[in-house]
PLY file of the C-alpha trace (Angstrom):
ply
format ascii 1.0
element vertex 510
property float x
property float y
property float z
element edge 509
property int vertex1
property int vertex2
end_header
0.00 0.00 0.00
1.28 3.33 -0.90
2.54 5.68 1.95
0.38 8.23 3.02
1.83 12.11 1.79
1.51 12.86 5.29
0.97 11.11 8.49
0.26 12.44 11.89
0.74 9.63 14.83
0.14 9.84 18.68
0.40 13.25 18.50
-0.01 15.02 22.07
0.20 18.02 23.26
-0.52 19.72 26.89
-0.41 23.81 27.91
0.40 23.00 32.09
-2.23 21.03 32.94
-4.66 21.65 29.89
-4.74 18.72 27.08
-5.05 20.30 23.93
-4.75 17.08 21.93
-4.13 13.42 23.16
-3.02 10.91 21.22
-4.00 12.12 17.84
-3.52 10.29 14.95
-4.49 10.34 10.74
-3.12 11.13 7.59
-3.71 12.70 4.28
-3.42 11.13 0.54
-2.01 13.56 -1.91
-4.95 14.85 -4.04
-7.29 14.61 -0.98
-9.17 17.44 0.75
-9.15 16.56 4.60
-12.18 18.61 6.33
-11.02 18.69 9.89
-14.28 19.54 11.82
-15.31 20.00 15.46
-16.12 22.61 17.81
-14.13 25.05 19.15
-11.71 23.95 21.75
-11.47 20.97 20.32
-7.98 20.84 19.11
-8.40 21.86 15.30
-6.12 24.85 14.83
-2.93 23.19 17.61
-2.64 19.82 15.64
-2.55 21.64 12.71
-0.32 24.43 14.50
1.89 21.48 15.06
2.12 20.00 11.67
3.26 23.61 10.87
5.86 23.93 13.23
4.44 26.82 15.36
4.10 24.25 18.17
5.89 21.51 18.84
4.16 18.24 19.95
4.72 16.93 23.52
4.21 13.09 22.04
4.45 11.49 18.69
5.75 11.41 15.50
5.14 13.02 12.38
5.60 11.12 8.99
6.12 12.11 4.88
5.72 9.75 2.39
6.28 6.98 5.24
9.67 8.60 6.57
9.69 10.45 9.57
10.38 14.04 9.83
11.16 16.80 12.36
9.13 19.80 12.19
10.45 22.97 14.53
9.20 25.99 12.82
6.96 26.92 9.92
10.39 27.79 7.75
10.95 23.95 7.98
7.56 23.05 7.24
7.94 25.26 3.75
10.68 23.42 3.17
8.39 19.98 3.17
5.78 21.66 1.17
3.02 22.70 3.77
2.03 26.04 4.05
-0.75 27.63 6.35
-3.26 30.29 5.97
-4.14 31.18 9.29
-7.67 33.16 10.17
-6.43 36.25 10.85
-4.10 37.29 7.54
-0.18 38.14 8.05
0.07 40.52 5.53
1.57 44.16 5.40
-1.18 46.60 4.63
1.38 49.09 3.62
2.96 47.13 0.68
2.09 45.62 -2.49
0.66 42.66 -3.63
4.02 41.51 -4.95
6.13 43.29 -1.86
3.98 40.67 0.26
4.05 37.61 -1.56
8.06 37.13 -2.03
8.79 38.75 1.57
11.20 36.43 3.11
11.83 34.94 -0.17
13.50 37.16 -2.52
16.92 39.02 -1.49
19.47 41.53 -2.47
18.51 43.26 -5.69
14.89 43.40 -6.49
13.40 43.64 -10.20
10.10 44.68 -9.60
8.65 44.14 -12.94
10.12 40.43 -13.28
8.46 39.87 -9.63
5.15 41.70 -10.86
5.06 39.83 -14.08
5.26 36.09 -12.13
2.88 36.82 -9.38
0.42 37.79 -12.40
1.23 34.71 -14.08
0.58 32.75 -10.99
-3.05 34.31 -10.59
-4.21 33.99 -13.85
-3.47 30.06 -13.49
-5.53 29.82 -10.85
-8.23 32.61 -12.46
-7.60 35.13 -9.08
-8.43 38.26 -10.39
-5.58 40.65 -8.56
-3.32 42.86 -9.42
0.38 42.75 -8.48
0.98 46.42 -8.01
-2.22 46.97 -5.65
-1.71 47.82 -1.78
-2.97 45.10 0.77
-4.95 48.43 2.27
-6.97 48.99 -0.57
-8.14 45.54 -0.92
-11.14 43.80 0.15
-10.84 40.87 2.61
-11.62 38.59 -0.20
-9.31 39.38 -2.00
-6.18 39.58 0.60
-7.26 36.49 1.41
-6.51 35.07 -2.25
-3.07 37.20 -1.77
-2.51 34.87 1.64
-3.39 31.53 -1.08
-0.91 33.27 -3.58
1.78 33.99 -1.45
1.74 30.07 -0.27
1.78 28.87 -4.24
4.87 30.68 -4.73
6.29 28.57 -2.25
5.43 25.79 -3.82
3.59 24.46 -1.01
1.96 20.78 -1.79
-0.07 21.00 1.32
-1.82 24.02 2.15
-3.95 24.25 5.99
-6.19 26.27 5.24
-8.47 27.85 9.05
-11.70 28.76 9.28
-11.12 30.18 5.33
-14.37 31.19 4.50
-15.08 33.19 7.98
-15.12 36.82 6.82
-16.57 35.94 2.58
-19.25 36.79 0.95
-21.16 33.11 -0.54
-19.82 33.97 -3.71
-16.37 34.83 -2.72
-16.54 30.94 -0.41
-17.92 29.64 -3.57
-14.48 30.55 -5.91
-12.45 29.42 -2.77
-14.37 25.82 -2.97
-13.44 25.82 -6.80
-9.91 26.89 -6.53
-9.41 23.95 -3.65
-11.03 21.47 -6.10
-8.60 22.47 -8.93
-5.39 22.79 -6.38
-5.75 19.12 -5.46
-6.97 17.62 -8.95
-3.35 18.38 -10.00
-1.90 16.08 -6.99
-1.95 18.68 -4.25
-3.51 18.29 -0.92
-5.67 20.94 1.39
-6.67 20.47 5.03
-9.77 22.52 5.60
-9.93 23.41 9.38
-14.23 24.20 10.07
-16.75 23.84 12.02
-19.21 24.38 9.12
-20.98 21.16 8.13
-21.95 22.37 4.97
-18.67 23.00 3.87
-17.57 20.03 4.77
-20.16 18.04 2.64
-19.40 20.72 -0.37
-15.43 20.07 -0.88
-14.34 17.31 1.44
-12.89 13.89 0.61
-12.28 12.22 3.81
-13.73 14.36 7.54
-11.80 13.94 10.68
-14.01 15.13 13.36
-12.31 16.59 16.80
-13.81 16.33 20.31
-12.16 17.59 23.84
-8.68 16.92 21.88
-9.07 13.41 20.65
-10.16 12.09 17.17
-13.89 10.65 17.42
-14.44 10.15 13.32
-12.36 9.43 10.52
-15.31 9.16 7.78
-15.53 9.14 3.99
-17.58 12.08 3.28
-19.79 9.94 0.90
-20.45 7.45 3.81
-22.03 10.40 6.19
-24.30 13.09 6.42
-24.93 16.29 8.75
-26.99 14.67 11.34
-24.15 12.11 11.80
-21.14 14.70 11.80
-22.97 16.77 13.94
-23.83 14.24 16.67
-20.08 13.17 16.60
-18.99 16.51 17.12
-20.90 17.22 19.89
-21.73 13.99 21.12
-25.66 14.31 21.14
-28.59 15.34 18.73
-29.74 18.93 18.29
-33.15 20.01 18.03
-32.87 21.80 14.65
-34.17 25.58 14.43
-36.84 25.63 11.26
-39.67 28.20 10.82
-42.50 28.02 8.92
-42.57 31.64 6.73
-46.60 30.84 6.67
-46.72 30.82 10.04
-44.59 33.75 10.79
-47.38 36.89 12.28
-45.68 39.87 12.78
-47.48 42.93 14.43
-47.34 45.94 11.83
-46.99 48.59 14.89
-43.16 49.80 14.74
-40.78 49.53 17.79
-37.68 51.28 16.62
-37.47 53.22 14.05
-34.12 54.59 12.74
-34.68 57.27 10.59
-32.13 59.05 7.84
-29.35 57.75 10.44
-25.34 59.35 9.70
-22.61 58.18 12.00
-18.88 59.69 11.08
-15.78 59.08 12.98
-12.91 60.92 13.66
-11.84 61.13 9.82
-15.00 62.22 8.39
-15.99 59.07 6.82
-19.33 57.62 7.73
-19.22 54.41 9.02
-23.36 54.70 8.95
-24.71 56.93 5.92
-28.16 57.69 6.00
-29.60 54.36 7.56
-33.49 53.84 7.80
-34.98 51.16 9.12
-37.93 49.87 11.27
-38.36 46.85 13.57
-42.24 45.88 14.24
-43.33 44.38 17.64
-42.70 40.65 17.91
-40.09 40.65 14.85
-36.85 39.98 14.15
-34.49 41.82 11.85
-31.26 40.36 10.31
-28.97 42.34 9.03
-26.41 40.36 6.97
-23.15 41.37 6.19
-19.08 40.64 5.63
-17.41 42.49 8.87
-16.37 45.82 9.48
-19.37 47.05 7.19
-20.68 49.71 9.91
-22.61 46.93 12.34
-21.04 47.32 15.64
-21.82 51.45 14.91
-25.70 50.50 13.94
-25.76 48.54 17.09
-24.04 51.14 19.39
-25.80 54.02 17.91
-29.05 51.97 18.73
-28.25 51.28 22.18
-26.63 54.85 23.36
-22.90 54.04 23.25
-22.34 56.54 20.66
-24.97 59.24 19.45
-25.48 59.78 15.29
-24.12 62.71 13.21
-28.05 63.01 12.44
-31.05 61.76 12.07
-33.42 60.56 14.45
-34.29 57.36 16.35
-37.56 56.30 18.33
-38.49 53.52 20.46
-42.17 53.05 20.48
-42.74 56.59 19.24
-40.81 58.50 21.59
-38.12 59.72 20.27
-34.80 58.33 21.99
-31.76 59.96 20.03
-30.59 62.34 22.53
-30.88 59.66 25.55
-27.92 58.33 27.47
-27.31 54.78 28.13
-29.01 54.32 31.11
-31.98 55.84 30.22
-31.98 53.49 27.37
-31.53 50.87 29.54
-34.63 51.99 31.86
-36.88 51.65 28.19
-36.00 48.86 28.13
-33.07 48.02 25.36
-30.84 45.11 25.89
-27.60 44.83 24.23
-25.52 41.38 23.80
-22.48 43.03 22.12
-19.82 41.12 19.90
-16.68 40.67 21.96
-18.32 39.44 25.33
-14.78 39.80 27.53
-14.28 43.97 26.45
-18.02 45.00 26.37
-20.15 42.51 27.89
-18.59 41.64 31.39
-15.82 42.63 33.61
-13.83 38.86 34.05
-12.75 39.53 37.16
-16.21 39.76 38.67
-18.50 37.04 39.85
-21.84 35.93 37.68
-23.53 37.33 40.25
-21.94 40.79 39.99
-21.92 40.89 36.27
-25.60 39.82 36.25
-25.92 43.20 38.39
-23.50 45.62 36.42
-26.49 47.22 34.15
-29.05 47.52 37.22
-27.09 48.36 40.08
-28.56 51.93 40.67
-32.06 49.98 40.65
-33.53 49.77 44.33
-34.19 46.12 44.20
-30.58 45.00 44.59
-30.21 47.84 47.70
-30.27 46.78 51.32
-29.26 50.49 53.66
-26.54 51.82 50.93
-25.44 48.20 50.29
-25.98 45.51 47.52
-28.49 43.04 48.97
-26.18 40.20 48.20
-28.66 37.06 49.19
-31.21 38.68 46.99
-28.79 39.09 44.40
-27.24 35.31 44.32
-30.93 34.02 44.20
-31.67 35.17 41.43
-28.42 34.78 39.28
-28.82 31.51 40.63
-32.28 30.95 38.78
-30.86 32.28 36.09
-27.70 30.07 35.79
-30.53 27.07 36.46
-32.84 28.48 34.00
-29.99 29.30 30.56
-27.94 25.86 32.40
-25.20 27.95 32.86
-21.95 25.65 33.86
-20.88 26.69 37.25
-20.90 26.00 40.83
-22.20 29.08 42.14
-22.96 32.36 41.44
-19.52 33.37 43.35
-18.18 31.60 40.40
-15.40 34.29 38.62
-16.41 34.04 34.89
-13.19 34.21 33.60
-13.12 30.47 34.33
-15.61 29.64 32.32
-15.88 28.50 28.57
-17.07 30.98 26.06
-20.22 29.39 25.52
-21.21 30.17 29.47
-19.99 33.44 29.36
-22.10 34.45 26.64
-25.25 32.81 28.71
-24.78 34.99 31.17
-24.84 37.91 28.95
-27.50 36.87 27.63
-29.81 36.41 31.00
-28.95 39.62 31.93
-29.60 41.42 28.53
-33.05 39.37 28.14
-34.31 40.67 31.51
-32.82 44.16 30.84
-34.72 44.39 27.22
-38.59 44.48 28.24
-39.12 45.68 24.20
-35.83 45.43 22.33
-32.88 43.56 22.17
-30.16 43.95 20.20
-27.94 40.73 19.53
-24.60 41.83 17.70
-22.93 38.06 16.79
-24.30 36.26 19.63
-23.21 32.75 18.87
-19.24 33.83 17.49
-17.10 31.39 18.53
-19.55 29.00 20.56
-19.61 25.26 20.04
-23.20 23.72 18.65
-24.71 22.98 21.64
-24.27 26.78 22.90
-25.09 28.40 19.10
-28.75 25.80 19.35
-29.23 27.27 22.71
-29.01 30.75 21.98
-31.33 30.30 19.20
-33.62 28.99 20.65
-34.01 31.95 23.84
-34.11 34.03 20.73
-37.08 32.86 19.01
-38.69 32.51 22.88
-38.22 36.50 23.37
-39.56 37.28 19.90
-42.83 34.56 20.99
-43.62 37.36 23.83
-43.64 40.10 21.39
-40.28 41.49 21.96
-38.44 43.07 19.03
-35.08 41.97 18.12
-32.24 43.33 15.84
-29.97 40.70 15.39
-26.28 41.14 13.78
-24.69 37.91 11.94
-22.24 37.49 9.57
-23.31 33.63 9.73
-25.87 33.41 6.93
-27.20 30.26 7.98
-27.68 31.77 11.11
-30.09 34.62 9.60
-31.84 32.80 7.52
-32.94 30.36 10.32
-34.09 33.40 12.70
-34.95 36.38 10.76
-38.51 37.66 9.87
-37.10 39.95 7.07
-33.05 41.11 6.60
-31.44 43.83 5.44
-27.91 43.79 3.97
-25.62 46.36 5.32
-22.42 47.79 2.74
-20.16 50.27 3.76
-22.44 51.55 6.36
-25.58 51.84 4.03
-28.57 49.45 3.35
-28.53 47.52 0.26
-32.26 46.81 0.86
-35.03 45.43 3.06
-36.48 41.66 2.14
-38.94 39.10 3.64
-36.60 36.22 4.23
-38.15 34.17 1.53
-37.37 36.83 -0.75
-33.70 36.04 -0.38
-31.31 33.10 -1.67
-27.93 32.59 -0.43
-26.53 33.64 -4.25
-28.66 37.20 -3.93
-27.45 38.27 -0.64
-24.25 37.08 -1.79
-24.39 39.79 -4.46
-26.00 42.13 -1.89
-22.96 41.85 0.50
-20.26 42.43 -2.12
-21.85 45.83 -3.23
-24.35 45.12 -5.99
-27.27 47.41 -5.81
-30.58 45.54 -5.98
-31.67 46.49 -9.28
-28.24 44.70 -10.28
-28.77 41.49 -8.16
-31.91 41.58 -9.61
-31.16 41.46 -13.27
-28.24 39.14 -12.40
-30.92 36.44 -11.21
-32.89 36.74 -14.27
0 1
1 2
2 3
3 4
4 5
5 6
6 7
7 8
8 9
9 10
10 11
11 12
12 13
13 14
14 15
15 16
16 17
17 18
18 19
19 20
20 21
21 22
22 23
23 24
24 25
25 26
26 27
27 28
28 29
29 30
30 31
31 32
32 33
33 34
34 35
35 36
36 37
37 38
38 39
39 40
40 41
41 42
42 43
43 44
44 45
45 46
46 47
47 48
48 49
49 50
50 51
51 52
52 53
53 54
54 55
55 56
56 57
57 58
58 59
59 60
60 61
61 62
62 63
63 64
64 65
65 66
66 67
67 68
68 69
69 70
70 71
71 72
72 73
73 74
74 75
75 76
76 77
77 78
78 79
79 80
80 81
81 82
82 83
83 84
84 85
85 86
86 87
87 88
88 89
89 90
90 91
91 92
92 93
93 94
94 95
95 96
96 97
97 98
98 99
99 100
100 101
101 102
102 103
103 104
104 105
105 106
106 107
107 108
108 109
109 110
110 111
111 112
112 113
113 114
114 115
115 116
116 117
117 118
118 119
119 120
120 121
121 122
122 123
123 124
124 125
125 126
126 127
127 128
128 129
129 130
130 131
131 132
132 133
133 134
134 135
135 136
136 137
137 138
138 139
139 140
140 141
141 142
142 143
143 144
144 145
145 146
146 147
147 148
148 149
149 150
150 151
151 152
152 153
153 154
154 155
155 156
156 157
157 158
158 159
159 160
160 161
161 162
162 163
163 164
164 165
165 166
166 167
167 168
168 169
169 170
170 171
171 172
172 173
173 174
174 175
175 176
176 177
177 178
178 179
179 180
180 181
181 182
182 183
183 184
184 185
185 186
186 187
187 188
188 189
189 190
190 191
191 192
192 193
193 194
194 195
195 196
196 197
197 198
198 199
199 200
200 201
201 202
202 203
203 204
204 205
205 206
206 207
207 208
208 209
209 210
210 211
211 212
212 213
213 214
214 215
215 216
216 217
217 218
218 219
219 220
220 221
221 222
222 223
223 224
224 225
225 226
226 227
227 228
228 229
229 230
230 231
231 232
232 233
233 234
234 235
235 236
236 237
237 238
238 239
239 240
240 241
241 242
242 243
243 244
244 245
245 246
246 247
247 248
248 249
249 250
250 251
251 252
252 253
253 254
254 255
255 256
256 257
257 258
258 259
259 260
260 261
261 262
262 263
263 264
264 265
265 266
266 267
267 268
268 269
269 270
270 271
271 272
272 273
273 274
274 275
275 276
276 277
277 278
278 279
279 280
280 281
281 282
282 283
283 284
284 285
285 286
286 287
287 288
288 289
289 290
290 291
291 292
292 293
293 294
294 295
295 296
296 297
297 298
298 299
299 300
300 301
301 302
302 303
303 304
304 305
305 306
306 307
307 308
308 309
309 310
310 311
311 312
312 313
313 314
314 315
315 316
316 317
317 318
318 319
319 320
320 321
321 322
322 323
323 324
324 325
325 326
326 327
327 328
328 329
329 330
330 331
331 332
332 333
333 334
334 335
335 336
336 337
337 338
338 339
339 340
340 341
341 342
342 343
343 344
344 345
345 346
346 347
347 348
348 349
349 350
350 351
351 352
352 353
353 354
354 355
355 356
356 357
357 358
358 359
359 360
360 361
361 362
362 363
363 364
364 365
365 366
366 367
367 368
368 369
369 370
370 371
371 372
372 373
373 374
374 375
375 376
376 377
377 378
378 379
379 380
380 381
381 382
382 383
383 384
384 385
385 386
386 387
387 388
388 389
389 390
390 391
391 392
392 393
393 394
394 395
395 396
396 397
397 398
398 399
399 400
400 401
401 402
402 403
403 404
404 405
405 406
406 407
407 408
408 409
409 410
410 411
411 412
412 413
413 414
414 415
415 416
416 417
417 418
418 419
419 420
420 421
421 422
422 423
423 424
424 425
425 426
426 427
427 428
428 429
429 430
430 431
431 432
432 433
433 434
434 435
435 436
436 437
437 438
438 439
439 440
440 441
441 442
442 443
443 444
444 445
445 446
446 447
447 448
448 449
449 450
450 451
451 452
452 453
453 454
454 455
455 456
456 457
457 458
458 459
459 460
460 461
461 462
462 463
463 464
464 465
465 466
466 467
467 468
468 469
469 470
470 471
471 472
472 473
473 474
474 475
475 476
476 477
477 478
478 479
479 480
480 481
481 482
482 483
483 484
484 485
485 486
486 487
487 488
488 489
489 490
490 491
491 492
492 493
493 494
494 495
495 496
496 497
497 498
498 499
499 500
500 501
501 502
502 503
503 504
504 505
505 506
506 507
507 508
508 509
């Protein structure tokens, strides 16, 4: 039997007492596209952190075309062909397209137009539409990230890790990645695909390993499985799937918020909001789809108080609230489950308890003579870790020690009890493992039951698409347009995202 191109054996690896992988073993065929799938924490990114050389394994043995070989650092890894394109993109911002791709590689006299000529030959083989002499800071994220695939071709890499690749693209831009993978190993190449989206994996894989708490759990053919099966083994048990029925779906007409002819610029000038409208009845909930960094966080923060608009005018339930600080906001009753849960949702050094105080504590319920009334206050963030099953032994419990998934569950008691008519979800299941992301879900579809409005912020389509009443598609900080969900496909919004106008997306469907 031939020799696999590479093989990964007992690999271990432990941060003090912490086992990030135990005993880990598979291996890749050349031509093959390995999915590696599980939930986060479960070891994904530091096996394949090891194969790269920017860890080194504690156990094991690593093996090439049935020889063994010692991997110390990513410049030996090159060396053997792998390369790695990592989520977050090393690239200069300040340089070219061609100044970043043979960085490291190229030395002593440069000839720029021999350099710019090759890395344009090397595009238009795979069909990447860039240009050589562009700057990384004028570039979409799509596109840098096609420099990042670029940069590891001209290495000559025969293995390329590719992690969480399709995080921060539009459908259309995951779409060409899918094709370019499928052409990259059809000449003998190989591609590890580190995800935890299951439709991904049943779009491009060959062979799925699936991760859990460190250890291997499934080594399937992807022809041999389905998503009900991959799911289960990466979270060892069955979900209760989120589906809506759009007949079903009775929204009341009466508006809740209202954002009306909305600007928000920054310290340069530039809006990051440009004349936003949009309304949000009773009992709905919004989407708003986008790639990040299109002006959400601002929609969401000019919503809740954090930062007040350039002009225009918004109103919650009529009155109009655009002037109002956070706390008063607050006291209307607007919750707020923000993006990055450790810098704006909780202070980590502070109990559950405490945080599940932090937006209330001027309220007289939680006074006893000038002091917190600390018995009333554990009972009830002790119903409440009972009631979201909240991981933790008490509500003493510091939530720095615990997983991300718990953290945001205690967010998001506090922020459902705060928001009496609206809440405002900015990426509320980013980064949490299935079981947490089904949870979540399914609180938010409870709150919109009892007629509470929410606004909820994804870049996960899947994730709007299951929840959402109606979406809108936010671009550089304006609305591409308003739709009832079944208005949309997952190619239109697609188009919507990148920039086309909807008048464009519409004659493109035709």
């Amino acid at each position: 039997m031939e020799a696999a191109f590479f093989e990964l054996s007992g690999i271990s690896k432990y941060f003090a007492k912490v086992i990030a992988n135990k005993e880990v073993s598979f291996s890749i065929q050349r031509g093959e596209v390995l999915a590696l799938l599980g939930e986060n924490g479960a070891g994904k990114s530091t096996i394949m952190k090891i194969l790269y050389g920017l860890y080194k394994a504690d156990e094991g043995k690593i093996f090439k075309d049935g020889k063994e070989v010692k991997i110390h650092s990513p410049k030996e890894a090159m060396e053997l062909g792998i390369s790695m394109i990592q989520q977050h993109f090393s690239l200069v911002p300040a340089h070219t397209v061609t100044e970043n791709i043979i960085l490291g590689n190229v030395h002593g006299i440069i000839e720029q137009k021999f350099y710019q000529g090759e890395i344009k030959k090397l595009a238009e083989r795979y069909n990447f539409d860039v240009d050589p002499n562009d700057f990384i800071r004028d570039l979409a994220v799509g596109v840098q990230q096609k420099v990042e695939i670029l940069k590891a071709l001209y290495q000559k890499a025969n293995l390329l890790i590719m992690d969480e690749p399709t995080a921060v693209l539009t459908p259309q831009e995951a779409e060409n990645l899918m094709h370019f993978v499928r052409d990259f190993t059809a000449q003998g190449n190989s591609v590890i695909f580190i995800t935890h989206k299951l439709k991904e994996v049943m779009s491009v894989a060959d062979r799925i390993i699936v991760m859990r708490a460190g250890k291997v759990c499934g080594d399937i053919k992807r022809d041999e499985t389905d998503e009900i099966e991959l799911s289960k083994l990466m979270i060892g048990k069955e979900l209760n799937e989120i589906i809506q029925d759009d007949q079903q779906i009775k929204v009341d007409q009466e508006a809740r918020l209202e954002i009306n002819n909305v600007t928000v610029k920054g310290k340069t000038n530039v809006p990051s909001l440009n004349n936003i409208s949009l309304t949000v009845h009773k009992g709905e909930i919004l989407g708003i789809a986008g790639v990040s960094g299109n002006g959400q966080q601002e929609l969401c923060e000019v919503v809740c108080g954090a930062i007040l608009p350039t002009s225009g005018s918004i109103l919650l339930d009529g009155e109009d609230i655009t002037e109002r600080e956070i706390r008063a906001r607050i006291d209307l009753g607007i919750g707020y489950v923000p993006a990055d849960r450790s810098r704006d949702g909780m202070i980590m050094d502070m109990s559950i308890a405490e945080n599940m105080l932090l937006k209330s504590s001027y309220d007289g319920k939680w006074q006893k003579r000038g002091f917190i009334a600390k018995g009333r206050l554990n009972q009830y963030a002790l119903q409440e870790i009972q009631e979201y099953s909240i991981k933790a032994p008490s509500p003493e419990t510091i939530v720095h020690g615990l997983s991300g998934g718990n953290q945001q569950k205690v967010i998001l008691a506090r922020e459902v009890d705060n928001g009496d008519k609206l809440i405002v979800f900015d990426q509320p299941t980013r980064g949490l493992d299935l079981g947490a992301v089904n949870h979540i879900h399914q609180v938010i579809l409870n709150e919109r039951a009892k007629g509470k409005s929410i606004l909820l912020v994804s870049t996960e389509l899947s994730e709007i698409f299951a929840l959402s009443d109606r979406i809108a598609v936010l671009y550089k900080g304006e609305i591409q347009g308003i739709f009832n969900r079944a208005e949309l496909t997952t190619e239109k919004i697609g188009l919507l995202m990148a920039g086309f106008r909807v008048e464009e997306v519409s004659q493109d469907a035709c």
